[in-house]
Backbone bond lengths (Angstrom), bond angles and torsions (degrees), N, CA, C in turn:
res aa  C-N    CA-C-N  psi(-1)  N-CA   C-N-CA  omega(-1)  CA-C   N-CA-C  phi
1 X - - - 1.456 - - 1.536 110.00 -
2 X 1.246 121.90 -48.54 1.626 138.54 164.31 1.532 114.55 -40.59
3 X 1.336 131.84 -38.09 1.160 158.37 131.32 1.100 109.65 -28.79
4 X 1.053 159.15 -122.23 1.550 158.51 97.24 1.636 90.95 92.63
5 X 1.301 96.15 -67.11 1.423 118.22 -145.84 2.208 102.17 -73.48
6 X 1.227 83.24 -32.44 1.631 98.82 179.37 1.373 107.90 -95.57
7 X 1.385 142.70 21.50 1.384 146.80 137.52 1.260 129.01 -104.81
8 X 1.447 113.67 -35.02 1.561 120.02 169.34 1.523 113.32 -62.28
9 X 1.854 116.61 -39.99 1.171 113.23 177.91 1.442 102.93 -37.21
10 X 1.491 104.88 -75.15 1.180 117.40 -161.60 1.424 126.89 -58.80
11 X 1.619 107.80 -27.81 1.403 103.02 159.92 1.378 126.66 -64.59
12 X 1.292 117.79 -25.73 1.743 116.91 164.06 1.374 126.38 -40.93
13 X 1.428 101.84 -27.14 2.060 115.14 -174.55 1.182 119.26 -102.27
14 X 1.018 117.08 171.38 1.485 132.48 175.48 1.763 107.65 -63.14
15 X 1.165 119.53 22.69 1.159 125.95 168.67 1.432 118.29 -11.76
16 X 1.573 111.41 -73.79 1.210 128.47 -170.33 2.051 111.92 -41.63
17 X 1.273 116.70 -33.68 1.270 140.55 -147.75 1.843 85.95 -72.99
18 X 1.578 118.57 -40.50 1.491 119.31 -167.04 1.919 91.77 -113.20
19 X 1.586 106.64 144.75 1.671 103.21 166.51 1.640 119.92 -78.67
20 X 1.557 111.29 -25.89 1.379 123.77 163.52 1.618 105.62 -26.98
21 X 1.564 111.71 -61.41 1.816 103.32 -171.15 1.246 121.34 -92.44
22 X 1.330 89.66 18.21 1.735 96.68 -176.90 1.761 104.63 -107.37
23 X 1.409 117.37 -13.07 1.635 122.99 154.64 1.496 91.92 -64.66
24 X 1.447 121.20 -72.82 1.381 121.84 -124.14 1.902 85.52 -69.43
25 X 1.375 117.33 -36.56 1.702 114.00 178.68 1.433 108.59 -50.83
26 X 1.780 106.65 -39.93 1.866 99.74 -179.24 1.580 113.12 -44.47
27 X 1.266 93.88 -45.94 1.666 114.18 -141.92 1.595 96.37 -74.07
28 X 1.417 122.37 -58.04 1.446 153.07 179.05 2.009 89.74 -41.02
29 X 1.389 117.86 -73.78 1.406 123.62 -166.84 1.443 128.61 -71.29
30 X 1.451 95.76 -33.52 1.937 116.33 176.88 1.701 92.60 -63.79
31 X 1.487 116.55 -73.81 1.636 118.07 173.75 1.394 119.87 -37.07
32 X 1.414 125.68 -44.59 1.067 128.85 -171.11 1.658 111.25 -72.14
33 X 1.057 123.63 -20.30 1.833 137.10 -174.49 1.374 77.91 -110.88
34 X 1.035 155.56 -92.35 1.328 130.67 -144.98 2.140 118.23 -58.44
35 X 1.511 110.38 -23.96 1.094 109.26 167.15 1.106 121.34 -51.50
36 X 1.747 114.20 -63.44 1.233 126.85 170.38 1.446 110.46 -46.40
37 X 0.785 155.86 -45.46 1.472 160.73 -127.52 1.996 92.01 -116.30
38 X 0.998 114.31 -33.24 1.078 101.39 168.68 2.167 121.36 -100.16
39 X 1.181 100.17 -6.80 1.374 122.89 169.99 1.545 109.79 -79.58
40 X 1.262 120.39 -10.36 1.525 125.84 -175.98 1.968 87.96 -119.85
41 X 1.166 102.99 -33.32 1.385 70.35 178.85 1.994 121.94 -87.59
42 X 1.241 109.46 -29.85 1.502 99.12 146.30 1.424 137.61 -60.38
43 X 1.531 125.90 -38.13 1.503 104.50 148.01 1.357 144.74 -56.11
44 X 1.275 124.27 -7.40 1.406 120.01 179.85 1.795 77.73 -104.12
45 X 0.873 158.47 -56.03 1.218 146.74 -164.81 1.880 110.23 117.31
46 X 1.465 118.43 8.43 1.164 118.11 171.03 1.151 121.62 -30.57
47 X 1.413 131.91 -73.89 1.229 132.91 -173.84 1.385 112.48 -46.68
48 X 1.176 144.21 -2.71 1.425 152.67 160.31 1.894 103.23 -65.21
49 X 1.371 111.83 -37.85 1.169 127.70 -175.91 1.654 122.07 -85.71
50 X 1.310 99.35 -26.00 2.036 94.48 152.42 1.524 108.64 -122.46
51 X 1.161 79.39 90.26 1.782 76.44 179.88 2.023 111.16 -61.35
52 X 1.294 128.77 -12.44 1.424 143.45 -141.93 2.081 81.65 -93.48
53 X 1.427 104.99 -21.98 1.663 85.39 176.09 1.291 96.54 -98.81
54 X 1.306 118.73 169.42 1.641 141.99 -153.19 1.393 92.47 -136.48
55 X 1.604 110.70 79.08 1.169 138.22 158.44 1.542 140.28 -16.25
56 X 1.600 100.18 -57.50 1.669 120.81 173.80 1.614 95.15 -77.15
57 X 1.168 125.41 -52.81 1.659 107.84 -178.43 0.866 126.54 -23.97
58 X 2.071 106.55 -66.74 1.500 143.36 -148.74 1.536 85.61 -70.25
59 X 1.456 119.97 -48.49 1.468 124.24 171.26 1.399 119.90 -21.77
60 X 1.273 101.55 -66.52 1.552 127.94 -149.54 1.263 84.39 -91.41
61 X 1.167 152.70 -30.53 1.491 143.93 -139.39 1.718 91.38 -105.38
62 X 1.635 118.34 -35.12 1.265 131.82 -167.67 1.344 115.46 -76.96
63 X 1.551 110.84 -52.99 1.338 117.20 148.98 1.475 155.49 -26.87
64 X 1.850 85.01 -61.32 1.674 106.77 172.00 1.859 109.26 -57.04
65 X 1.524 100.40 -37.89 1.699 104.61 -171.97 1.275 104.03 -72.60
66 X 1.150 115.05 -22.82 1.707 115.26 -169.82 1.392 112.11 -98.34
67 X 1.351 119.68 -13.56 1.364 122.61 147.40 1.165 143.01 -70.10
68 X 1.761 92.11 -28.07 2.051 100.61 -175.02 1.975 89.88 -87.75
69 X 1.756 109.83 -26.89 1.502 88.46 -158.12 2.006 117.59 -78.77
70 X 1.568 83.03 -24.03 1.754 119.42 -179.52 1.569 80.53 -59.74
71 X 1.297 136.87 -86.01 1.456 135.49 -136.10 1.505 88.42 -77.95
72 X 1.523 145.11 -9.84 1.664 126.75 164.65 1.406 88.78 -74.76
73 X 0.958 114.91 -57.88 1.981 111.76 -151.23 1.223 96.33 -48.77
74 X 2.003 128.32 -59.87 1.441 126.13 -168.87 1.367 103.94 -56.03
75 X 1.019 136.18 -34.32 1.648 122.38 -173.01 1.592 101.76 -86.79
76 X 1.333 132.57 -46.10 1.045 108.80 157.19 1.690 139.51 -40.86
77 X 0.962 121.13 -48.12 1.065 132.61 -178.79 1.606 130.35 -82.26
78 X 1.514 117.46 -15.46 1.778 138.70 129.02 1.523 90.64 -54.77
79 X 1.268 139.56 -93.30 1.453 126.00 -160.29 1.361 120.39 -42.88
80 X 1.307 127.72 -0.52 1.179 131.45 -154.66 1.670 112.61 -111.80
81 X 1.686 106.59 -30.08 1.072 128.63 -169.37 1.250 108.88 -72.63
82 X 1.620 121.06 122.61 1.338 111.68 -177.14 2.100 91.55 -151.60
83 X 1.537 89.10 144.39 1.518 106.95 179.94 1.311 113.94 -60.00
84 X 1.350 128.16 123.34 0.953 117.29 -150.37 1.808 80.34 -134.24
85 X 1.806 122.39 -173.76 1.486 121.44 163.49 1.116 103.61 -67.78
86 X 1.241 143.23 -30.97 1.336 133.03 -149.62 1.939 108.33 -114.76
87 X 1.316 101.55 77.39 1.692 111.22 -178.27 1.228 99.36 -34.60
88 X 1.553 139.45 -14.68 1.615 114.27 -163.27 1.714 109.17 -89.26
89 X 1.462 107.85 -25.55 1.150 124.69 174.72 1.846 113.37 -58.74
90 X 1.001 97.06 -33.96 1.763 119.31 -148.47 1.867 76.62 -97.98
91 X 1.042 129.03 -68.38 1.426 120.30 -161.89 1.630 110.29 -66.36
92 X 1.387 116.67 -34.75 1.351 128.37 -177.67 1.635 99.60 -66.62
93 X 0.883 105.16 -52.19 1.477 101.93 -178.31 1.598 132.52 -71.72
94 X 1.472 115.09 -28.69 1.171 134.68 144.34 1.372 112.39 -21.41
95 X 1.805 102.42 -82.03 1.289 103.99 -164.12 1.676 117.87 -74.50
96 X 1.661 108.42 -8.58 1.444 104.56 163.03 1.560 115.85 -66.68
97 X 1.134 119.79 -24.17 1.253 121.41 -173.96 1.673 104.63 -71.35
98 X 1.494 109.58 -55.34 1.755 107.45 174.23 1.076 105.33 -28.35
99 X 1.782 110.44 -69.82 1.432 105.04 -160.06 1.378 138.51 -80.64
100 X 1.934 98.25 6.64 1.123 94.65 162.18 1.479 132.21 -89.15
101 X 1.197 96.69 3.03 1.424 116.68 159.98 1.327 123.00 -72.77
102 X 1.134 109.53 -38.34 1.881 114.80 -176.85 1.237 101.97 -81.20
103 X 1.674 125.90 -17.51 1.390 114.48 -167.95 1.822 84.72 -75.38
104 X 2.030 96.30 -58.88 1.465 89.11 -170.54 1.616 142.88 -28.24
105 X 1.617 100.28 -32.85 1.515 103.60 175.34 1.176 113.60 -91.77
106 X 1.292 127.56 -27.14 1.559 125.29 173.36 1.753 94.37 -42.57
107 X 1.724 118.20 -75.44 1.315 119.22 -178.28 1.495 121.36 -38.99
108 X 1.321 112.09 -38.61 1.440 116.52 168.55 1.777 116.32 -35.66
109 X 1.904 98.76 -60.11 1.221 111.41 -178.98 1.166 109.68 -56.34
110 X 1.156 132.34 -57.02 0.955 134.02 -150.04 2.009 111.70 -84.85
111 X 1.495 97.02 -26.69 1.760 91.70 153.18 1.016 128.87 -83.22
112 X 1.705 140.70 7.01 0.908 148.11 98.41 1.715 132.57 4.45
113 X 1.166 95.27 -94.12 1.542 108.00 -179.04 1.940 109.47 -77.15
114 X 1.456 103.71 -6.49 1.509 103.92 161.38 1.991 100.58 -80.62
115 X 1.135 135.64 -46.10 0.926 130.62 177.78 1.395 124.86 -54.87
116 X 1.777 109.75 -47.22 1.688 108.11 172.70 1.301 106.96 -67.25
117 X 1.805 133.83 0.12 1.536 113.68 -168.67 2.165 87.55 -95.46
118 X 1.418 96.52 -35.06 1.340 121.00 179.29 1.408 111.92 -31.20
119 X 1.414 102.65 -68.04 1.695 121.55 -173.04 1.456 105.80 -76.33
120 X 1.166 135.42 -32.49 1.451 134.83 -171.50 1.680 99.75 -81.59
121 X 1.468 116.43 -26.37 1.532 108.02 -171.38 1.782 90.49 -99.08
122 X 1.194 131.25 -8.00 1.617 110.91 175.33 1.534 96.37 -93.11
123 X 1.246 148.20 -54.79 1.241 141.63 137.75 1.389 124.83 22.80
124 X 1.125 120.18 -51.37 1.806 129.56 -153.71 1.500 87.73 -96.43
């Protein structure tokens, strides 16, 4: 949803006009379809059904990218923000920038605890 929330901002604006929001839209939309896409595939329970992929990796491997690419885009895209006449641009973009921060650490966490499931299953 945090996701979501940090592309639509930005799709509301004149985005297109700077290349700065046109990374942070890659980064924001590519993650956001691949979340989902992997959020549908743990609810139906697929991955139970090929067992031949190595799950905690793909995890950790999915994560880690979405952490290093999330935390370029958010700093890009705070650096990017500039007052412009038109407050709607300037506020929309603002608060995409917060949340691309909150996405970033959510992913943080969560490559995290993809790593302790990571290390405990190469371990055994």
């Amino acid at each position: 949803v945090l996701g979501l929330l940090v592309w639509t901002l930005i799709a509301g604006t004149e985005y297109f006009l700077y290349p700065a929001f046109g990374w942070v839209m890659f980064v924001a939309v590519f993650y956001w379809v691949l979340t989902v896409f992997f959020l549908i595939i743990y609810m139906t329970m697929t991955y139970t059904r090929i067992p031949q992929v190595p799950w905690t990796t793909v995890g950790l491997c999915f994560n880690g990218s979405a952490f290093i690419l999330y935390l370029i885009a958010a700093i890009v895209d705070a650096a990017s923000v500039t007052k412009e006449l038109d407050s709607h641009n300037y506020n929309s973009w603002a608060a995409s920038s917060f949340f691309a921060f909150v996405v970033t650490s959510c992913y943080a966490g969560n490559t995290y605890f993809s790593f302790i499931s990571w290390r405990s299953r190469t371990l055994q």
